[in-house]
C-alpha positions in Angstrom: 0.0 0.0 0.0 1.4 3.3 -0.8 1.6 6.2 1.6 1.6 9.8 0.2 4.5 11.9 1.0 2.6 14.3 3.4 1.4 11.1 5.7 5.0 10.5 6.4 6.7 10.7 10.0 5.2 8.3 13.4 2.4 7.8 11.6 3.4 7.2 8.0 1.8 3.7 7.2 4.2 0.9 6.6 3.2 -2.4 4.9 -0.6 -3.9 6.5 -0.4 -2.6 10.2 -2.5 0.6 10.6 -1.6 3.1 13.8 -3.4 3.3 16.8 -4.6 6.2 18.6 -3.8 5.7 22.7 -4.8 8.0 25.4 -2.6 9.3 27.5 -1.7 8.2 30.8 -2.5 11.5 32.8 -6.5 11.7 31.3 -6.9 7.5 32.3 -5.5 9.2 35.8 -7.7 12.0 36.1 -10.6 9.7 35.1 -10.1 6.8 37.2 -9.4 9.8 40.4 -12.8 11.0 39.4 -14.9 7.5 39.6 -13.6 6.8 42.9 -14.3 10.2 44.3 -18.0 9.4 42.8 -18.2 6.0 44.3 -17.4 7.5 47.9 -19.9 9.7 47.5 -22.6 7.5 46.8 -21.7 4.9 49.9 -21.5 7.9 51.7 -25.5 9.0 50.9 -26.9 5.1 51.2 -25.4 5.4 54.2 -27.0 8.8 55.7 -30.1 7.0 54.5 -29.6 4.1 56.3 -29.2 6.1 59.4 -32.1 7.9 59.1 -34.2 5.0 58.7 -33.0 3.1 62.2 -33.2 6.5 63.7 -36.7 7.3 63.2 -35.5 10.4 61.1 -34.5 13.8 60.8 -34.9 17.0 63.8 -38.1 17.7 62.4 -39.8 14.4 62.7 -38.2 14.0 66.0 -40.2 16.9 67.2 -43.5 16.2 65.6 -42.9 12.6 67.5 -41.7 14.5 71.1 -44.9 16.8 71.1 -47.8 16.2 73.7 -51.4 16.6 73.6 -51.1 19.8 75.4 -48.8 21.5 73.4 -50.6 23.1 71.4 -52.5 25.2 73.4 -49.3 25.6 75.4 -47.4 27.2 72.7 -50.6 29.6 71.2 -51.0 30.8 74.8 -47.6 32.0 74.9 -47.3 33.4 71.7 -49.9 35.3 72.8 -48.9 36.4 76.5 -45.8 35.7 76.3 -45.9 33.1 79.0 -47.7 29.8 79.2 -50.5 29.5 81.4 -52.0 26.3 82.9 -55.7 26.1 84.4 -56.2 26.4 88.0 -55.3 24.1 90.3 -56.3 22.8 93.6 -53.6 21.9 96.8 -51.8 19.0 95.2 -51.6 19.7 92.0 -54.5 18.5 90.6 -56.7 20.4 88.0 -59.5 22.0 89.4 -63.0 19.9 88.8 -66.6 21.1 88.4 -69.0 21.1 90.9 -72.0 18.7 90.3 -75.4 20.7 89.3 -76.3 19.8 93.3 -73.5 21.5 94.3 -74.3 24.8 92.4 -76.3 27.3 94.7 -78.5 29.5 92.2 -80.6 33.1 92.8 -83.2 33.3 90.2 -84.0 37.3 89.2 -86.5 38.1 87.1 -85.8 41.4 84.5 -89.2 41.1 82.6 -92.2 42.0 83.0 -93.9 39.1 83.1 -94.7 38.0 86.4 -94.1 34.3 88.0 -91.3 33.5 85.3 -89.0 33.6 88.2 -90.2 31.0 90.2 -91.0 29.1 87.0 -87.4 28.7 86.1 -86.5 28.4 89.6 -88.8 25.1 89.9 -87.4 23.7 86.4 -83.2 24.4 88.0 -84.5 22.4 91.1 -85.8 19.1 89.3 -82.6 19.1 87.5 -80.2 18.5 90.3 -79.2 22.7 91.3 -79.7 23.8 94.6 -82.0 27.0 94.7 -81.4 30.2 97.0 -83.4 33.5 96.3 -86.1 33.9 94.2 -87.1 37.5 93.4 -87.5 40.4 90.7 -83.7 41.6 89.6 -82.1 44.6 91.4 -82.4 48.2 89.7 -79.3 48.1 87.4 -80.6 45.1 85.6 -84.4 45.6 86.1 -86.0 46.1 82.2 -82.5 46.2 81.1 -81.1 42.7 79.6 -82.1 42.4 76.4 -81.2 38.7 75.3 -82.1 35.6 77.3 -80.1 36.2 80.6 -77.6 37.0 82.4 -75.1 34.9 84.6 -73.3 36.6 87.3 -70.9 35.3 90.1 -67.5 36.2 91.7 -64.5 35.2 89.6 -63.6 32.3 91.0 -66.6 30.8 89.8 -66.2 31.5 86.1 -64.5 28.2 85.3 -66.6 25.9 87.5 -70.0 27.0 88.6 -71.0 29.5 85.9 -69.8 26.6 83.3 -72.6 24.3 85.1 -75.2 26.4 85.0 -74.4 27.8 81.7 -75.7 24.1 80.3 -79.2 25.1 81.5 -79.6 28.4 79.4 -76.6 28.3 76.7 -77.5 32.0 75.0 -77.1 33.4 78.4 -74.2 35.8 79.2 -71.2 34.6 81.8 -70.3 37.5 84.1 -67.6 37.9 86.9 -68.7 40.9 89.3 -66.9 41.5 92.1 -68.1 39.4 95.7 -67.2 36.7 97.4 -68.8 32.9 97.7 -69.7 30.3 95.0 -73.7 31.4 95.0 -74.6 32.6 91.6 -77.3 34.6 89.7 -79.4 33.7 86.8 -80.8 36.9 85.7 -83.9 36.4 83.3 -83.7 38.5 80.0 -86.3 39.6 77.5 -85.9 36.9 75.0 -86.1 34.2 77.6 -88.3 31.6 76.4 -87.6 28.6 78.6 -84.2 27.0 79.5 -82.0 24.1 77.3 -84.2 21.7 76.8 -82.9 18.8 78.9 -81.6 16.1 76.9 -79.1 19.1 75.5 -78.5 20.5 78.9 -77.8 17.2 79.7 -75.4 16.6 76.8 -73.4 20.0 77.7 -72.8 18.7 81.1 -71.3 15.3 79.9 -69.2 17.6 77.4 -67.9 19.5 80.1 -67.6 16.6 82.5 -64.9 15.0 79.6 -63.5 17.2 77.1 -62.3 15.6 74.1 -58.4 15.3 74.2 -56.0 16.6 71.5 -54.3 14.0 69.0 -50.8 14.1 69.8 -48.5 16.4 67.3 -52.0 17.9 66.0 -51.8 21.8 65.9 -54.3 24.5 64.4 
Protein backbone atom coordinates (compact mmCIF):
# COMPACT_ATOMS: atom_id res chain seq x y z
CA UNK A 1 0.00 0.00 0.00
CA UNK A 2 1.38 3.34 -0.85
CA UNK A 3 1.57 6.17 1.60
CA UNK A 4 1.60 9.84 0.19
CA UNK A 5 4.53 11.90 0.98
CA UNK A 6 2.64 14.33 3.39
CA UNK A 7 1.40 11.06 5.75
CA UNK A 8 5.01 10.48 6.37
CA UNK A 9 6.66 10.70 10.01
CA UNK A 10 5.19 8.32 13.37
CA UNK A 11 2.37 7.79 11.61
CA UNK A 12 3.39 7.18 7.96
CA UNK A 13 1.76 3.66 7.23
CA UNK A 14 4.22 0.86 6.61
CA UNK A 15 3.17 -2.42 4.95
CA UNK A 16 -0.60 -3.89 6.52
CA UNK A 17 -0.45 -2.62 10.17
CA UNK A 18 -2.46 0.64 10.62
CA UNK A 19 -1.58 3.09 13.82
CA UNK A 20 -3.35 3.32 16.77
CA UNK A 21 -4.63 6.21 18.64
CA UNK A 22 -3.76 5.69 22.71
CA UNK A 23 -4.78 7.98 25.38
CA UNK A 24 -2.59 9.34 27.52
CA UNK A 25 -1.66 8.25 30.81
CA UNK A 26 -2.52 11.50 32.78
CA UNK A 27 -6.49 11.66 31.28
CA UNK A 28 -6.95 7.46 32.34
CA UNK A 29 -5.47 9.17 35.77
CA UNK A 30 -7.70 11.98 36.06
CA UNK A 31 -10.57 9.70 35.09
CA UNK A 32 -10.12 6.84 37.19
CA UNK A 33 -9.44 9.76 40.45
CA UNK A 34 -12.79 10.97 39.42
CA UNK A 35 -14.93 7.47 39.61
CA UNK A 36 -13.64 6.83 42.94
CA UNK A 37 -14.28 10.18 44.26
CA UNK A 38 -18.00 9.43 42.80
CA UNK A 39 -18.15 5.96 44.32
CA UNK A 40 -17.36 7.50 47.86
CA UNK A 41 -19.89 9.72 47.46
CA UNK A 42 -22.60 7.47 46.75
CA UNK A 43 -21.67 4.91 49.93
CA UNK A 44 -21.46 7.94 51.74
CA UNK A 45 -25.47 8.96 50.86
CA UNK A 46 -26.90 5.12 51.16
CA UNK A 47 -25.36 5.43 54.23
CA UNK A 48 -27.02 8.76 55.68
CA UNK A 49 -30.07 7.03 54.49
CA UNK A 50 -29.63 4.11 56.30
CA UNK A 51 -29.18 6.05 59.36
CA UNK A 52 -32.11 7.87 59.06
CA UNK A 53 -34.25 4.98 58.69
CA UNK A 54 -33.01 3.15 62.20
CA UNK A 55 -33.22 6.46 63.74
CA UNK A 56 -36.67 7.33 63.23
CA UNK A 57 -35.53 10.43 61.06
CA UNK A 58 -34.45 13.82 60.79
CA UNK A 59 -34.91 16.99 63.84
CA UNK A 60 -38.06 17.74 62.35
CA UNK A 61 -39.77 14.44 62.69
CA UNK A 62 -38.20 13.99 65.99
CA UNK A 63 -40.19 16.90 67.19
CA UNK A 64 -43.47 16.25 65.62
CA UNK A 65 -42.87 12.58 67.48
CA UNK A 66 -41.66 14.50 71.05
CA UNK A 67 -44.94 16.75 71.14
CA UNK A 68 -47.78 16.20 73.70
CA UNK A 69 -51.42 16.59 73.61
CA UNK A 70 -51.09 19.79 75.41
CA UNK A 71 -48.77 21.47 73.43
CA UNK A 72 -50.56 23.15 71.36
CA UNK A 73 -52.49 25.20 73.40
CA UNK A 74 -49.29 25.60 75.36
CA UNK A 75 -47.41 27.24 72.71
CA UNK A 76 -50.63 29.57 71.17
CA UNK A 77 -50.98 30.79 74.76
CA UNK A 78 -47.58 32.04 74.91
CA UNK A 79 -47.29 33.39 71.66
CA UNK A 80 -49.94 35.32 72.77
CA UNK A 81 -48.93 36.36 76.48
CA UNK A 82 -45.76 35.69 76.31
CA UNK A 83 -45.94 33.05 78.98
CA UNK A 84 -47.68 29.77 79.25
CA UNK A 85 -50.54 29.48 81.42
CA UNK A 86 -52.05 26.30 82.91
CA UNK A 87 -55.68 26.05 84.36
CA UNK A 88 -56.24 26.39 88.00
CA UNK A 89 -55.32 24.11 90.26
CA UNK A 90 -56.28 22.82 93.56
CA UNK A 91 -53.57 21.87 96.83
CA UNK A 92 -51.83 18.99 95.21
CA UNK A 93 -51.60 19.67 91.97
CA UNK A 94 -54.54 18.46 90.61
CA UNK A 95 -56.71 20.37 88.05
CA UNK A 96 -59.46 21.98 89.42
CA UNK A 97 -62.98 19.88 88.75
CA UNK A 98 -66.57 21.10 88.38
CA UNK A 99 -69.00 21.14 90.86
CA UNK A 100 -72.00 18.71 90.33
CA UNK A 101 -75.41 20.72 89.32
CA UNK A 102 -76.34 19.81 93.33
CA UNK A 103 -73.53 21.49 94.30
CA UNK A 104 -74.32 24.82 92.44
CA UNK A 105 -76.27 27.26 94.66
CA UNK A 106 -78.53 29.51 92.18
CA UNK A 107 -80.57 33.13 92.78
CA UNK A 108 -83.17 33.31 90.22
CA UNK A 109 -84.02 37.29 89.16
CA UNK A 110 -86.48 38.13 87.11
CA UNK A 111 -85.78 41.43 84.51
CA UNK A 112 -89.16 41.12 82.60
CA UNK A 113 -92.23 42.05 83.03
CA UNK A 114 -93.95 39.06 83.06
CA UNK A 115 -94.67 37.97 86.40
CA UNK A 116 -94.12 34.27 88.02
CA UNK A 117 -91.32 33.54 85.34
CA UNK A 118 -89.02 33.57 88.17
CA UNK A 119 -90.21 30.97 90.18
CA UNK A 120 -90.98 29.14 86.96
CA UNK A 121 -87.38 28.68 86.10
CA UNK A 122 -86.50 28.35 89.61
CA UNK A 123 -88.80 25.06 89.88
CA UNK A 124 -87.44 23.68 86.42
CA UNK A 125 -83.25 24.40 87.96
CA UNK A 126 -84.52 22.37 91.13
CA UNK A 127 -85.83 19.14 89.32
CA UNK A 128 -82.55 19.13 87.50
CA UNK A 129 -80.21 18.50 90.31
CA UNK A 130 -79.22 22.65 91.28
CA UNK A 131 -79.67 23.77 94.62
CA UNK A 132 -82.02 27.03 94.72
CA UNK A 133 -81.37 30.24 97.03
CA UNK A 134 -83.36 33.50 96.34
CA UNK A 135 -86.06 33.88 94.24
CA UNK A 136 -87.09 37.51 93.41
CA UNK A 137 -87.48 40.41 90.65
CA UNK A 138 -83.73 41.61 89.62
CA UNK A 139 -82.10 44.57 91.36
CA UNK A 140 -82.44 48.23 89.72
CA UNK A 141 -79.25 48.07 87.44
CA UNK A 142 -80.58 45.13 85.60
CA UNK A 143 -84.41 45.56 86.06
CA UNK A 144 -85.98 46.11 82.17
CA UNK A 145 -82.53 46.16 81.11
CA UNK A 146 -81.11 42.73 79.60
CA UNK A 147 -82.14 42.39 76.41
CA UNK A 148 -81.23 38.69 75.31
CA UNK A 149 -82.13 35.59 77.26
CA UNK A 150 -80.12 36.23 80.63
CA UNK A 151 -77.58 37.05 82.44
CA UNK A 152 -75.09 34.86 84.64
CA UNK A 153 -73.30 36.65 87.33
CA UNK A 154 -70.86 35.35 90.13
CA UNK A 155 -67.47 36.15 91.68
CA UNK A 156 -64.46 35.21 89.59
CA UNK A 157 -63.63 32.26 91.03
CA UNK A 158 -66.56 30.85 89.82
CA UNK A 159 -66.21 31.47 86.05
CA UNK A 160 -64.54 28.19 85.29
CA UNK A 161 -66.57 25.94 87.53
CA UNK A 162 -70.04 26.98 88.58
CA UNK A 163 -71.05 29.50 85.93
CA UNK A 164 -69.84 26.65 83.31
CA UNK A 165 -72.57 24.33 85.09
CA UNK A 166 -75.22 26.42 85.03
CA UNK A 167 -74.39 27.79 81.72
CA UNK A 168 -75.70 24.15 80.32
CA UNK A 169 -79.17 25.09 81.50
CA UNK A 170 -79.57 28.44 79.36
CA UNK A 171 -76.56 28.29 76.75
CA UNK A 172 -77.51 31.98 75.00
CA UNK A 173 -77.15 33.36 78.44
CA UNK A 174 -74.25 35.84 79.19
CA UNK A 175 -71.24 34.58 81.79
CA UNK A 176 -70.32 37.46 84.07
CA UNK A 177 -67.64 37.92 86.88
CA UNK A 178 -68.65 40.87 89.27
CA UNK A 179 -66.89 41.49 92.14
CA UNK A 180 -68.11 39.44 95.70
CA UNK A 181 -67.22 36.67 97.45
CA UNK A 182 -68.79 32.91 97.69
CA UNK A 183 -69.73 30.33 94.95
CA UNK A 184 -73.71 31.44 95.00
CA UNK A 185 -74.58 32.59 91.58
CA UNK A 186 -77.29 34.55 89.67
CA UNK A 187 -79.45 33.74 86.83
CA UNK A 188 -80.83 36.88 85.71
CA UNK A 189 -83.87 36.37 83.27
CA UNK A 190 -83.72 38.49 80.04
CA UNK A 191 -86.26 39.59 77.54
CA UNK A 192 -85.89 36.92 74.96
CA UNK A 193 -86.07 34.17 77.62
CA UNK A 194 -88.32 31.57 76.35
CA UNK A 195 -87.56 28.58 78.64
CA UNK A 196 -84.21 26.96 79.55
CA UNK A 197 -82.00 24.11 77.27
CA UNK A 198 -84.22 21.66 76.84
CA UNK A 199 -82.91 18.76 78.92
CA UNK A 200 -81.56 16.11 76.86
CA UNK A 201 -79.05 19.13 75.51
CA UNK A 202 -78.51 20.45 78.95
CA UNK A 203 -77.77 17.17 79.68
CA UNK A 204 -75.39 16.56 76.76
CA UNK A 205 -73.44 20.00 77.72
CA UNK A 206 -72.79 18.68 81.06
CA UNK A 207 -71.28 15.33 79.86
CA UNK A 208 -69.25 17.59 77.44
CA UNK A 209 -67.88 19.45 80.11
CA UNK A 210 -67.56 16.61 82.51
CA UNK A 211 -64.95 15.01 79.62
CA UNK A 212 -63.46 17.17 77.13
CA UNK A 213 -62.33 15.56 74.11
CA UNK A 214 -58.40 15.26 74.19
CA UNK A 215 -55.99 16.64 71.53
CA UNK A 216 -54.30 14.03 69.03
CA UNK A 217 -50.77 14.12 69.80
CA UNK A 218 -48.52 16.38 67.30
CA UNK A 219 -51.97 17.94 65.97
CA UNK A 220 -51.84 21.83 65.93
CA UNK A 221 -54.28 24.47 64.38
Amino acid sequence: MLTPPEMGGPYRIKGTKYPRMRRSRRRRKVLAVLGAVLAVALVGWGTLQLVDAFTGGGEEEKAVQARTPGDCGARETGAKSGEGKRPESRPGGKPAELPAPGRVKVNVLNATARSGLAQKTADELKKRGFKIGKVDNAPAAYDKKVRGEGVLLGAPGTVDGELKVLGTQLAQAEPKAVERDGTVVDLIIGDDFRGLTKPAEAEAALKALATPAKAKPGACD
